[in-house]
N, C-alpha and C positions, 0 to 999 in steps of 0.2 A: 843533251841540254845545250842550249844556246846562250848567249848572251851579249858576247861584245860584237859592236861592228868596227872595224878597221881593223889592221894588221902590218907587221912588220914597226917600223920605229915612232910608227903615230900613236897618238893618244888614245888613251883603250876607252871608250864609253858605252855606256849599259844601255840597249837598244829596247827603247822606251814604246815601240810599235804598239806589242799588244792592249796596253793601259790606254794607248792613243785612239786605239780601233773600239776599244770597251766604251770607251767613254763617250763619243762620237755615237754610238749604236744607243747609249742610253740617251744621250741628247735628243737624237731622232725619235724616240719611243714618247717622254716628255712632252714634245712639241706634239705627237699625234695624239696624245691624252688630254693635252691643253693645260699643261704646266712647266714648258718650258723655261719662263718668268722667272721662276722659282728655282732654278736650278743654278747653285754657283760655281763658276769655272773656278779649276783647279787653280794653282799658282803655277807656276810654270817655272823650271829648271835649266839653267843657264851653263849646264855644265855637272859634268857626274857628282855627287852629293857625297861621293866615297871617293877617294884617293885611287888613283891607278895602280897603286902599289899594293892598296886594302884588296882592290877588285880584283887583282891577281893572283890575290894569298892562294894557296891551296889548305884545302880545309877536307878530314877523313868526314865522309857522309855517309847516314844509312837513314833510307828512307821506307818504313815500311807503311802500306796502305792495305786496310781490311784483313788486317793481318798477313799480306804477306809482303816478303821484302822485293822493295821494288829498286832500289839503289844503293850499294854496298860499295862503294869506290872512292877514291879522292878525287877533288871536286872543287874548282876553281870557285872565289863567291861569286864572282859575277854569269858564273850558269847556272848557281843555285839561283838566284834572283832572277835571273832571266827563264828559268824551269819553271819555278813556279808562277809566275808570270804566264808564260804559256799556257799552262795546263789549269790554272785557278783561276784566274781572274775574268777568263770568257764563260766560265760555268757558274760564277757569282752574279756575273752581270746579267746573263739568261734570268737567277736568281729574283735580280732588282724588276728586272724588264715584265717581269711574269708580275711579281707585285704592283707595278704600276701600273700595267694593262687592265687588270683583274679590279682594280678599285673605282 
């Protein structure tokens, strides 16, 4: 799991990519359905929402799916966030995208 970009004594922030590429894919979809109009842009974040310090914690994770365990380790938050990010939000957005298409 992924999560922050930068490294060494710079400011750590949660790399907001895949919410940006979801969101962008849904706009596009929208607009070829003919309700783009209707669609309200997010707010936009000026800066990590979590403290650098919060996003560093180490935190024990166990993530099981479909019953089985898929992540038993310790785990920074900002790869939990950034994990599930990855792995959720492009199969949610397929989600929306198929609802709006289909109507």
């Amino acid at each position: 799991m992924s999560g922050l970009s930068g490294s060494g004594g710079k400011s750590s922030m949660l790399d907001t990519t895949p919410f940006r590429l979801s969101y962008d894919e849904f706009l596009e979809a929208a607009e070829r359905v003919g309700v783009a109009d209707t669609v309200v842009e997010p707010p936009r974040v000026n800066g990590p929402v979590l403290s650098d310090r919060e996003l560093v914690s180490k935190i024990p994770a166990r993530l099981v799916s479909n019953d089985a365990l898929v992540v038993d380790e310790i785990l920074t938050l900002s790869d939990i966030i950034g994990g599930l990010a990855e792995s959720e939000i492009p199969g949610h957005t397929q989600q929306i995208l198929e609802l709006v298409l289909h109507d």
